[in-house]
N, C-alpha and C positions, 0 to 999 in steps of 0.2 A: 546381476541381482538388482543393482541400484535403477535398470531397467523397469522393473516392478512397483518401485516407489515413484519412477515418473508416472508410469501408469495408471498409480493411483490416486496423483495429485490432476493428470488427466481427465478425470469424471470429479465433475463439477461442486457434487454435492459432496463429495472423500476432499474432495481441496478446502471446500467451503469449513466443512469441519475440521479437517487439520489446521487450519487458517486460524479458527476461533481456538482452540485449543493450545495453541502457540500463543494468541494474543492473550489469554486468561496466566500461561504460566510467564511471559513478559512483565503481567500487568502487579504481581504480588509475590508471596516468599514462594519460591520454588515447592513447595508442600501443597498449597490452597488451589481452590480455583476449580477441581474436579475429582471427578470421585474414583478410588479406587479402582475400581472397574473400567473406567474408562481408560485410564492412566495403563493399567495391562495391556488393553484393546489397541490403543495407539503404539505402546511399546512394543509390542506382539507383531505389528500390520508393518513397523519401519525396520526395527532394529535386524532383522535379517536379511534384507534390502542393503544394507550397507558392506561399506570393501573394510577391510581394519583400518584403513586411515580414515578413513570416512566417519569409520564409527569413534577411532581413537578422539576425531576433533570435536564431533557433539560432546564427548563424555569430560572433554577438558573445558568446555563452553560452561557446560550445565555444574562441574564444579567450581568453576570461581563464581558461579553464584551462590556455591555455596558457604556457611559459616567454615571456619577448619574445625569446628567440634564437627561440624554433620558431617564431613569429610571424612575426620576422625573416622565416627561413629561409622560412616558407611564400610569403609576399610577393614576397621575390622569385623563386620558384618560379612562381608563381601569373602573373606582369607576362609573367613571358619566355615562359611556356605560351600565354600570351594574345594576345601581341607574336606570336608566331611562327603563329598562327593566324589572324592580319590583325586581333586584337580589339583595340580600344582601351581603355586602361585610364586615365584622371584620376588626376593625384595622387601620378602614378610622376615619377624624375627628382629634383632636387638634393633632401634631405632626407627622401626615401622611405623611409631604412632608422627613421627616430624615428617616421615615419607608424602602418608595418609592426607597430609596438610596441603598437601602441594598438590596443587589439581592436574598439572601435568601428569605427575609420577602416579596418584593417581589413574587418569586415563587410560597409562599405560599400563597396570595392571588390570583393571576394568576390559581392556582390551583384551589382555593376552587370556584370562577368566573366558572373556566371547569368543575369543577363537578358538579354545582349548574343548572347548564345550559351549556352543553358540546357545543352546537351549537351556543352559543353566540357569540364568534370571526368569527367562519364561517359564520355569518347572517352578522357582520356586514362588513368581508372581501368581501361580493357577488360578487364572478367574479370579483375577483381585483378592486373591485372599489376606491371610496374614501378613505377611513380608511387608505387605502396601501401610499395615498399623501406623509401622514404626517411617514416622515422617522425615527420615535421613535417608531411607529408600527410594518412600516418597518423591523426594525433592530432583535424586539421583536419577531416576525413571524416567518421571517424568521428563527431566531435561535433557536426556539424549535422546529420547524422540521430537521434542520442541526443538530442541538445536538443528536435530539431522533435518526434518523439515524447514526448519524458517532457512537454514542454506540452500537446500531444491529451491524452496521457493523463491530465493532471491536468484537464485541463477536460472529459472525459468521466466524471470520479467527481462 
């Protein structure tokens, strides 16, 4: 699969804009920089491209930039999105929210959510819809596609 994401940093003008897109969510708070929509688009085009360690280190990247509220806040966004979709999540329940904190521990849930059901974030991002509002998703989204990219990209130079 991660074949695919070479492929598509490959064609100049999918590099060019993953390129800007990576430098826009570098350049400010993990949230800003692009719109909803596109934030799905980019997540949509990489995150299935990825092995789970792959995806596991974008998602551990893209949380230390995060606040631990938006961590928080994404955590348990993330349990109850998953819960409510029949997924099982490890790790939730007494002392969750110190977990949530920890961008590794984190990741590693965020992972096992993507592998359990890889299309869960993308069902619930649908065409940038709601999920994208709330800017600890935002932030979330966005940075494991920004992550998983700016790593191809540096192992492609």
């Amino acid at each position: 699969m991660f074949d695919m994401l070479k492929q598509m940093l490959g064609n100049p003008q999918t590099q060019s804009a993953l390129t800007d897109f990576v430098t826009r969510y570098n350049q400010g708070p993990p949230q800003e920089g692009y719109t909803n929509q596109e934030t799905a688009d980019v997540y949509n085009r990489v995150a299935p491209s990825l092995s789970p360690d792959q995806y596991r280190e974008a998602a551990e990247q893209a949380f230390a930039n995060m606040s631990p509220q938006q961590r928080e806040q994404f955590g348990e966004w993330l349990c109850q999105q998953a819960q409510s979709r029949g997924v099982g999540v490890s790790g939730t329940g007494a002392g969750s929210q110190q977990q949530y904190q920890d961008p590794g521990a984190l990741a590693r849930m965020t992972t096992q959510v993507h592998q359990q059901q890889p299309d869960l974030l993308s069902q619930v991002l649908g065409g940038g819809g709601e999920a994208l509002q709330n800017p600890f998703v935002k932030a979330a989204v966005a940075g494991v596609a920004a992550m998983a990219v700016q790593r191809m990209l540096g192992q492609n130079r």
